[in-house]
C-alpha positions in Angstrom: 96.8 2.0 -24.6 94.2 0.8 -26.9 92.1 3.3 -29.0 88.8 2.6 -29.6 88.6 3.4 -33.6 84.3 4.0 -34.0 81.5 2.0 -33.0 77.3 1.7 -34.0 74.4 1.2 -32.2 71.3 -0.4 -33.6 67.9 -2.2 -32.7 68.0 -5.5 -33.8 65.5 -7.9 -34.8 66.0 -11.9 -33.3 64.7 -14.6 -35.6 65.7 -18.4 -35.0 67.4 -17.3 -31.9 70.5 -15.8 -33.3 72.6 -12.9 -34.4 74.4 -13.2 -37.2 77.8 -11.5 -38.0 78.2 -11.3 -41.8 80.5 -9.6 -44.6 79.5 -8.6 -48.4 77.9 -12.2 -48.6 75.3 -11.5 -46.1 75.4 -15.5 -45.1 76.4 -17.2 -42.0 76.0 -21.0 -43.3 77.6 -23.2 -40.8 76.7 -24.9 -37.5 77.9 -23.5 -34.4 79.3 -25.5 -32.1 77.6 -24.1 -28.6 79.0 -25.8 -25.6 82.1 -24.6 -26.4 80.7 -20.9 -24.8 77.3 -21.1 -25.2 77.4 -16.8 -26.7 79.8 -17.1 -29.7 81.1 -19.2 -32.6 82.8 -18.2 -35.5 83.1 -20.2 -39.1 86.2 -21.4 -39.5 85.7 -21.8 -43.2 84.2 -18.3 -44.8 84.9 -15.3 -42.1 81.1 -15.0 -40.6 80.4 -15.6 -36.5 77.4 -16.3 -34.9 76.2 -15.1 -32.0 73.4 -17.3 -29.8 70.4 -15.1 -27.8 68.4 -15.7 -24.9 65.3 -15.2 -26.7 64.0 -17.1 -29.9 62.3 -14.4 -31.2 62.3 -10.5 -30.3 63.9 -7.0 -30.4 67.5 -6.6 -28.7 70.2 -3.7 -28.4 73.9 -4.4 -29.9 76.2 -1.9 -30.0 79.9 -3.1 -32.1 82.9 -1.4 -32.0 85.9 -1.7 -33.8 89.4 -1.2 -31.8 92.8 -1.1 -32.7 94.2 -3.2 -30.2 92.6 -5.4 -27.5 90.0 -3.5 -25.9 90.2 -3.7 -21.7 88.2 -6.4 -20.6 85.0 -5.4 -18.9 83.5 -8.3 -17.3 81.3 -7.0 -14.2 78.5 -5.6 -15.8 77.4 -8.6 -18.2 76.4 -12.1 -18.0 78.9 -13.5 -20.0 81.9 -12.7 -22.3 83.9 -15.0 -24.3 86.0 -13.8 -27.6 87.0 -16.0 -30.9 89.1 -15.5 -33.7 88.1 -15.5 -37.3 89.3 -14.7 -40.7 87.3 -11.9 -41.6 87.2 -11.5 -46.1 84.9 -8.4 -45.7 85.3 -4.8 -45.5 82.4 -4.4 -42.9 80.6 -6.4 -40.6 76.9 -6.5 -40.6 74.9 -7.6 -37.8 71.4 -6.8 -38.5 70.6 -7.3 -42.5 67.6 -9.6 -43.6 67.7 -11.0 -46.9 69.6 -8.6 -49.8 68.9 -5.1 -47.7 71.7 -3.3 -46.2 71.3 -1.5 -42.7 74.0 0.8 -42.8 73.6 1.5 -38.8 73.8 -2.0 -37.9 77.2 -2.2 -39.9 80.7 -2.1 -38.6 83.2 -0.8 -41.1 86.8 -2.4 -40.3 89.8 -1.4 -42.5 89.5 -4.0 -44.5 89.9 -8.1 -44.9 92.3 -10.4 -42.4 92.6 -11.9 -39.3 90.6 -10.5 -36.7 89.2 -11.6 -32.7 85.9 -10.6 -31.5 84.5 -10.2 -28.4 80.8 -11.2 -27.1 79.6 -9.3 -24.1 75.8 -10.4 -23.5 73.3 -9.2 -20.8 69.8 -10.0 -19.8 69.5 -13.0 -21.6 67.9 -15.0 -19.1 64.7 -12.6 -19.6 62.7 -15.3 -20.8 60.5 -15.6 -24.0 58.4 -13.8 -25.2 59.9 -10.6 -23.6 57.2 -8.3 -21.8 57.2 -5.1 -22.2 58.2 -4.0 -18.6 61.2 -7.0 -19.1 65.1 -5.8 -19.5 65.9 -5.5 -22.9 68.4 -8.4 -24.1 71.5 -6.8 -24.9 75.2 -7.6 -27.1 78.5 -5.3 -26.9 80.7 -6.6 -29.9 84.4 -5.4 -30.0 86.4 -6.1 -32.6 89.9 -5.5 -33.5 92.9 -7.1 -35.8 94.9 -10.0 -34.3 96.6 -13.4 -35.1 94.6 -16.6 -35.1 94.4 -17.4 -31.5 92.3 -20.3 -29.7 89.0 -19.0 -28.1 88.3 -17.5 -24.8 85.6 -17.6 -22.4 85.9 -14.7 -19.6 82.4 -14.9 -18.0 79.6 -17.3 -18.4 77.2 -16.7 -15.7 73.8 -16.7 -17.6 71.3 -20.0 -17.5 71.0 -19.4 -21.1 74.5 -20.2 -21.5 75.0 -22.6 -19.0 72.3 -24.8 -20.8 74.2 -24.9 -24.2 78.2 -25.5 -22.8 79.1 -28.5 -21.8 79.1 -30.2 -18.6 
């Protein structure tokens, strides 16, 4: 049965639309390719992921956590989940850092460099944009855990948000 190894919670700042997943670089520089899922892509050349939001700009919940085997697949209470490999070089992912300034709470330590699959659960992000303050905050569950390169997966996409970036 799969353990879940630990897991952090953090408030999260939106610019451009995007969370990024980075390691000791800090840098996501590549161009997702979205209608693949419309939630997730990962870099296939320098271990980093992105993940696309509902809203452009905005505050949003994401809680990561780092398992030691695949985690049970919870489906029924988000949107949409969909999972991709990638080659992680870093000790840690962050998820929340601007510029050269580490947020140790929105940082997921993982035992260290290698092969790895992530999985996207996102909710409420057809909440439109601007959010108001009565609206459902947009949120992420990231779960991570060591694995061999595998192709990607998509589990749930029900969100228009999605829907308007995958292919038809």
């Amino acid at each position: 049965m799969p353990a879940l190894q630990h897991a952090t919670t953090s408030t999260v700042h939106v610019d451009a639309g995007t969370i990024d997943l980075t390691g000791e670089d800090l840098v996501a520089e590549f161009e997702p390719e979205w209608s693949l899922n419309g939630l997730v892509e990962a870099d296939p050349d320098d271990g980093s992921a992105r993940i696309l939001c509902g809203q452009e700009t905005g505050q949003i919940a994401v809680t990561a956590q780092l398992w030691d085997e695949a985690p049970p697949l919870d489906a029924e209470r988000w949107q949409d989940v969909a999972e991709v490999p990638v080659s992680w070089s870093s000790a840690f992912i962050d998820f929340a850092t601007t510029g050269t300034e580490v947020d140790p709470s929105a940082r997921l330590d993982l035992p260290g460099p290698g092969d790895y699959r992530i999985r996207v659960h996102g909710r409420n992000r057809d909440g439109g944009d601007p959010r108001g303050a009565s609206d459902p905050v947009e949120e992420y569950l990231i779960q991570v855990w060591r694995a061999p390169a595998g192709g990607p997966e998509v589990w749930k996409a029900s969100s228009q948000t999605a829907a308007l970036w995958r292919a038809p």
